[in-house]
C-alpha positions, 0 to 999 in steps of 0.5 A: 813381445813385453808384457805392457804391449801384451796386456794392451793387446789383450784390453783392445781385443777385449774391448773390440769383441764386448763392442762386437756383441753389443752391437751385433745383438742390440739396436739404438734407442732412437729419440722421438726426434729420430723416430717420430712421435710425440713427447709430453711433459707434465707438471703437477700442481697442488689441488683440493680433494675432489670430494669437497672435503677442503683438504689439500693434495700437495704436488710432491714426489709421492703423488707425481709417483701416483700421477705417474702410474695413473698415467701409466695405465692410460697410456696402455690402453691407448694402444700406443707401441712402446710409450715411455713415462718417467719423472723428472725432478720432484713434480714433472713426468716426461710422456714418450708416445711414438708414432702419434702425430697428432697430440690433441688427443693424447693430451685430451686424455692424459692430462685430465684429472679423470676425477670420477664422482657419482652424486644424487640429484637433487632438483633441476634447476634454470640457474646455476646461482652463485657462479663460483665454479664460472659459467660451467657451475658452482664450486662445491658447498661446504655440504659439496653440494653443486650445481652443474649444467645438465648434458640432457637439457640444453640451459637447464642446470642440476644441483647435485648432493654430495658424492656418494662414490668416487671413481676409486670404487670402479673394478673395471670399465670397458667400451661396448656397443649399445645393447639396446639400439646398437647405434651407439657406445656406452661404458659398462662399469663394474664397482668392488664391494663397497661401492656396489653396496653405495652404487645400490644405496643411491639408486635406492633413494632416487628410485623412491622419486617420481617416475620423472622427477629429476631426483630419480636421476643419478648423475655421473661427473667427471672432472667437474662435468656431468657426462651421464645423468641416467634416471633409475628404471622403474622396476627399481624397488625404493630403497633396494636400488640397483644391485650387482655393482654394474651400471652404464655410462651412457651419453651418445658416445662413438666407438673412440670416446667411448674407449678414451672414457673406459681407459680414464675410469679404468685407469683411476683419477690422478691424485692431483691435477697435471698441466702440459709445460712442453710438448713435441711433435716430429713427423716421422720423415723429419727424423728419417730424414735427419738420421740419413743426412747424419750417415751421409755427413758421418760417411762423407766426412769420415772419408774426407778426415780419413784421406787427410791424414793418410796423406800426412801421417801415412802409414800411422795416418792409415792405422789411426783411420782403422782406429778411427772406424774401431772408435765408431764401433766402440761408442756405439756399443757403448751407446747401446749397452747404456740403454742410452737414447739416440737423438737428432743433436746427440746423433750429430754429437756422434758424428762430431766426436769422430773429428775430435777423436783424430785430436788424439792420434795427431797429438801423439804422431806429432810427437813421434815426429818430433822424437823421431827427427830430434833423436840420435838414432834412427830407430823408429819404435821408441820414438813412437812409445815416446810420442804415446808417452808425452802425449798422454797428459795433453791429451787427458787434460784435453778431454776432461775439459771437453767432458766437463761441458758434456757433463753440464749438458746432462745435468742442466739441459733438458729433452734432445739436447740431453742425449747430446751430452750423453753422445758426447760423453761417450764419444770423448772416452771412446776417443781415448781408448781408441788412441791411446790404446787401439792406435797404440797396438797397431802402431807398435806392431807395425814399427817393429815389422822388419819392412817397415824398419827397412823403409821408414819413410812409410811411417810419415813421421821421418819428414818434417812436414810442410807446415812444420819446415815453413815455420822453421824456415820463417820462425815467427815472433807470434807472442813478442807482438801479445798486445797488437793480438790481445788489441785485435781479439778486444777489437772483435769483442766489441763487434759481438758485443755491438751485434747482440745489443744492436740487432738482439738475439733470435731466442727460441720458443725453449727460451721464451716459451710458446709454440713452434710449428712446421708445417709441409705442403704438398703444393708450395705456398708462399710465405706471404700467402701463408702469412696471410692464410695464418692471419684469416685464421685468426692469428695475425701476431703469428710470426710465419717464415720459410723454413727448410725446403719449401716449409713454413713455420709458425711461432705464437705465444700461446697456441692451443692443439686445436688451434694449430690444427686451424692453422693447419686446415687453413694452410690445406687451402692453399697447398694441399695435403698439409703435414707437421713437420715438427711441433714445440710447445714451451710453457713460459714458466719451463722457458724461463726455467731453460733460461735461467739453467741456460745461464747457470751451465755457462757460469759452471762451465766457466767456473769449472774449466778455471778450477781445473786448469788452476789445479792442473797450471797455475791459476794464471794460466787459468785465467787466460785459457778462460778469458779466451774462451769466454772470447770465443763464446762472445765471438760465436754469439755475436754472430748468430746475433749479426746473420739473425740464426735463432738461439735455442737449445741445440745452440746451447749444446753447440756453445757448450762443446765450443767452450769444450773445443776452446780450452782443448786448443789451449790446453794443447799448446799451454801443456807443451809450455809446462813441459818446456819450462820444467826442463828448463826453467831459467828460458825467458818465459815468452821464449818458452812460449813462443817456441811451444805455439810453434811447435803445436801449430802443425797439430792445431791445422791438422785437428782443425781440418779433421774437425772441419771436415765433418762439421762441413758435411753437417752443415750441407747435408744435416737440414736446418737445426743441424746446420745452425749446430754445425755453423755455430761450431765451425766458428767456435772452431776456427775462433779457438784455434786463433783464440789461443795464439792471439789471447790465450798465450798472450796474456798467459805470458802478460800475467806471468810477468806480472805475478810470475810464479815462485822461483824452483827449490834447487835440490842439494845433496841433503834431499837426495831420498834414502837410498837414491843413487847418483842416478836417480839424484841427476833425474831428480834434479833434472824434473825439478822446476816450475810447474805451470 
């Protein structure tokens, strides 16, 4: 064995056991969209300092950072398995809570404030005054005095000094069961050493009141609200006060609101205020559910891909499937390594990945066909290593182009759609390892078995194939008639373009901002009992739909947690136990936000696909594996506007991998053209062109059906968001692969005869480099030409 074949053996076998490892001795990180839970997304604003001091605490990175690790330790003392709490951007925290179903009472308790304050009472009082602060009472003076509603006296208001401590002072707070009635709950505080010495010097002056005057009250307020307004014991000394730095919290407090309370004072007030900007639910059968279909659609398509190209390549066929399972492993490890997140779009980006890696090994065994069928002799192990060999730049430039897309994905898209990125990222490099390296050992060990050199045909590439010998019978024109298929792609813009003004587009509440919510019932309900039900509720401009099997969903544009919660009761009229299936909360300044980045990633992507295929062609080249990529967009687009599916962010994914898909196509056929006419440049270029459309479409039919295989196993078996996602790429899929022989080519071909490209140096003998032979000189001269 040579020493390149040896050293590939020893990378896969390397990369086969580190694959082993990791997946044998860590699990995936499932999305919250995959294990259920709720995710919560915050956004800090800028606020006045609670002490009344007019000083202004700005919403940057530094107090989103404090928010962050307030948060932290509220989380911790819900109780809640595994929670998750990052920062994203400057001003916004991601709150991951697995297993809580209903978010009214995460989002009660995170997002307040919790900004404890204790102040003396000053008199009651039957008005507030002046309402700065609304019904609830005065905004503080420039004394921070305040008037606040008293909790003890229904209409009866308290005008309250200065604070006398913030709940910075707290050391510890902790729910117990009343010591005196055992009935209820109080909250025991424990305050440092400053504090003590103020919690004693405020009771010491209320102590001085009369015995029940409301100056010998002492009131405790949080978040601009008083909770607890105890009056001092009389056997409190004036002046002395309470010593020992403990005092309760009492207000008729069960065992849960007492524990909320403890872990708000305990956890500290969060620098500044949060508002919740997006918010998700999914139930925890929903995302079983999703990761069951997934495994059948992986399996079922997997097997239907694996069959195909045993079928046509054989042996090769049979390796490459081995391969294929390799890949499998290799993303997964990798997946795991990376501590990556697996999500519902990213679990069907895995899926998908495994289509796009069969690309790969079809690309190298069409060109080992080729070789094989072209050369002199009939040996089967170099036209294998050459087939590898001039696959390899189709094959990288494919890849980086759908990696571009993925890449834009990570950056620029938000929440489950992110992970699809990262999946896809993985799956793409995961797919060229296992072709170009994986598929490459076991072919070279297999040709140079000596029954295998004894019955060639076992190889699959000694036949022409039946496409192949089809279009050699017929030897179409496909490029001579460029005008009637540019004509035709034109002719279907116009549709999409219709289709979209016309009819508009079904932007989902990511895009639009307000609240989603899907519903299941144990008995089925109709859609128009539902709407009904909806619209008693209290929300008739609800928009309500069937949705999946047998569940409704309702989109509003506002819709607080306690009103989906309404929503739900009043659906349990009608259909029994009642179930959130999943629930999406977008705040309209987010959804314009996912808009506008929405927009940005298509314009970078179309951006980023023209400069490099600038670099790696010609900029006209460029321009026409853009334009028919801008093609296919419109194309799947329209469509969604023309059949009414919605436009979300899992569409959004789906569009960027169609952007991805559409230039790989062309790429393919547009890499055989350079390759043609560096061999031969004087060929008339539409020639050349039409010659390397022919030669490829075999490869394009057979990735395609690999492709479509498991994105139909998606489409049926993948519920509805999956089955949006696969409808869109099975048009990207199939609008690509006639995109590049109707437009791409074409007008690559119209633009080059336009502005064609600068006519090659010939080498004379003066070129030849020092100390280059006759040989090297022929070789030089031979790969000198026009690079497209």
């Amino acid at each position: 064995m040579s020493r390149a074949p040896m050293w590939r053996a020893i990378v896969a076998l390397a990369v086969i056991a580190a694959s082993l490892f990791f997946a044998l001795t860590q699990s995936a990180r499932l999305g919250l969209d995959l294990r259920g839970g709720t995710q919560i997304v915050l956004e800090t604003k800028d606020a006045q300092n609670a002490t009344g001091s007019g000083r202004t605490i700005k919403a940057d990175s530094e107090s989103t950072q404090r928010a962050l690790e307030v948060l932290r330790q509220r989380v911790d003392a819900l109780g809640v398995a595994e929670p998750s709490l990052t920062r994203s951007g400057e001003n916004r925290i991601i709150v991951e809570l697995p297993g809580v179903q209903d978010p009214r009472e995460a989002a009660e308790v995170i997002g307040r404030t919790a900004q404890l304050t204790v102040h003396p009472v000053r008199a009651s009082v039957a008005e507030p005054g002046d309402k700065a602060g609304g019904t609830s009472g005065t905004a503080p003076d420039d004394k921070g005095e305040r008037t606040l509603p008293d909790p003890d006296q229904k209409g009866a208001y308290l005008r309250l000094g200065p604070p006398a401590l913030t709940g910075d002072g707290v050391s510890d707070a902790e729910a117990v069961l009343d010591p005196q009635n055992l009935a209820g709950w109080v909250v025991n505080l424990d305050f440092r050493d400053q504090a003590g010495k103020d919690w004693a010097r405020v009771t010491g002056e209320a102590a001085c009141a009369a015995p029940n005057a409301p100056e010998r009250r002492v009131a405790i307020v949080l978040d601009g609200r008083v909770i607890s307004s105890p009056g001092v014991n009389p056997d409190v000394r004036c002046g002395t006060g309470i010593t020992g730095g403990t005092t309760q919290i009492t207000g008729g407090f069960d065992q849960q609101e007492a524990r909320d309370l403890a872990a708000l004072v305990k956890g500290g007030a969060l620098p500044v205020p949060v508002e919740v900007v997006e918010q998700r639910t999914v139930g925890p059968t929903l995302g079983a559910d999703a990761i069951q279909a997934s495994a059948q659609a992986a399996v079922i398509g997997l097997a239907l891909t694996a069959l195909f190209i045993i079928v046509v390549y054989r042996l090769l066929g049979a390796l490459a499937t081995i391969a294929l399972a390799l890949y499998g492993l290799i993303s997964y490890a990798t997946l795991v390594a990376l501590g990556a997140t697996l999500t519902l779009p990213g679990l069907a980006g895995f899926v998908l990945a495994i289509g796009m890696a069969v690309d790969a090994n079809v690309l190298v065994f069409e060109r080992a066909r080729e070789e094989y069928l072209g050369a002199r002799t009939k040996r089967l192990d170099k036209p294998v290593r050459t087939g590898f060999a001039k696959a390899w730049s189709a094959v990288v430039d494919s890849n980086v182009t759908t990696l571009l897309a993925a890449g834009l994905l990570f950056f620029f898209a938000v929440g489950p759609v992110k992970g699809f990125g990262v999946t896809l990222s993985i799956g793409v490099l995961a797919s060229m390892v296992s072709a170009l390296v994986v598929t490459r050992v076991l072919a070279d060990f297999a040709v140079k078995r000596r029954f295998v050199r004894n019955h060639p045909a076992l190889t699959g590439i000694t036949t022409t194939g039946r496409v192949r010998a089809w279009l050699a019978r017929r030897n179409p024109r496909l490029v001579q008639h460029r005008r009637r298929w540019m004509g035709a792609s034109a002719l279907l813009i116009v549709v999409a373009v219709a289709g979209i003004g016309l009819r508009g587009l079904d932007f989902g509440v990511e895009f639009t901002g307000g609240r989603l919510v899907e519903y299941s019932t144990s008995r089925p309900v109709q859609v128009d009992t539902a709407r009904e039900a909806v619209a008693d509720a209290g929300f008739p401009r609800a928009v309500v739909q069937e949705s999946g099997d047998g569940d409704i969903s309702v989109r509003t544009e506002k819709l607080t947690n306690d009103q989906q919660h309404t929503i739900k009761e009043a659906l349990g009229q009608h259909g029994g136990e009642v179930t959130v299936e999943r629930d999406e909360l977008i705040g309209p300044s987010l959804g314009d936000e996912l808009r506008q980045k929405a927009l940005i990633a298509l314009g970078i992507a179309v951006a980023a696909q023209l400069l490099y295929l600038t670099v790696r062609f010609r900029w006209t080249f460029a321009a026409a594996a853009v334009t028919a990529m801008v093609h296919d967009v419109l194309l799947v687009v329209g469509l969604f506007a023309w059949i009414g599916k919605p436009v979300d962010s899992v569409f959004l994914a789906a569009l960027l991998t169609v952007i991805g898909y559409s230039v790989n196509d062309t790429v393919v056929v547009f890499d055989r053209v350079r390759e043609a006419r560096r061999r031969d440049p004087r060929t008339a270029l539409e020639t050349t062109a039409n010659k390397a459309v022919v030669q490829t479409l075999p490869r394009t039919v057979n990735t395609g059906m690999g492709a479509l295989f498991i994105l139909a196993a998606l489409a049926v078996l993948g519920g509805d968001s999956l089955a949006d996602f696969s409808v869109a790429l099975i048009a990207g899929v199939l609008v690509g692969m006639a995109s590049t022989v109707s437009l791409a080519v074409p007008l690559a071909v119209s633009l080059e005869s336009r502005w064609p490209a600068p006519p090659p140096r010939q080498r004379t003998r003066t070129d030849r480099p020092k100390g280059a032979g006759p040989l090297e000189a022929r070789r030089s001269e031979r790969d000198t030409g026009a690079v497209v």
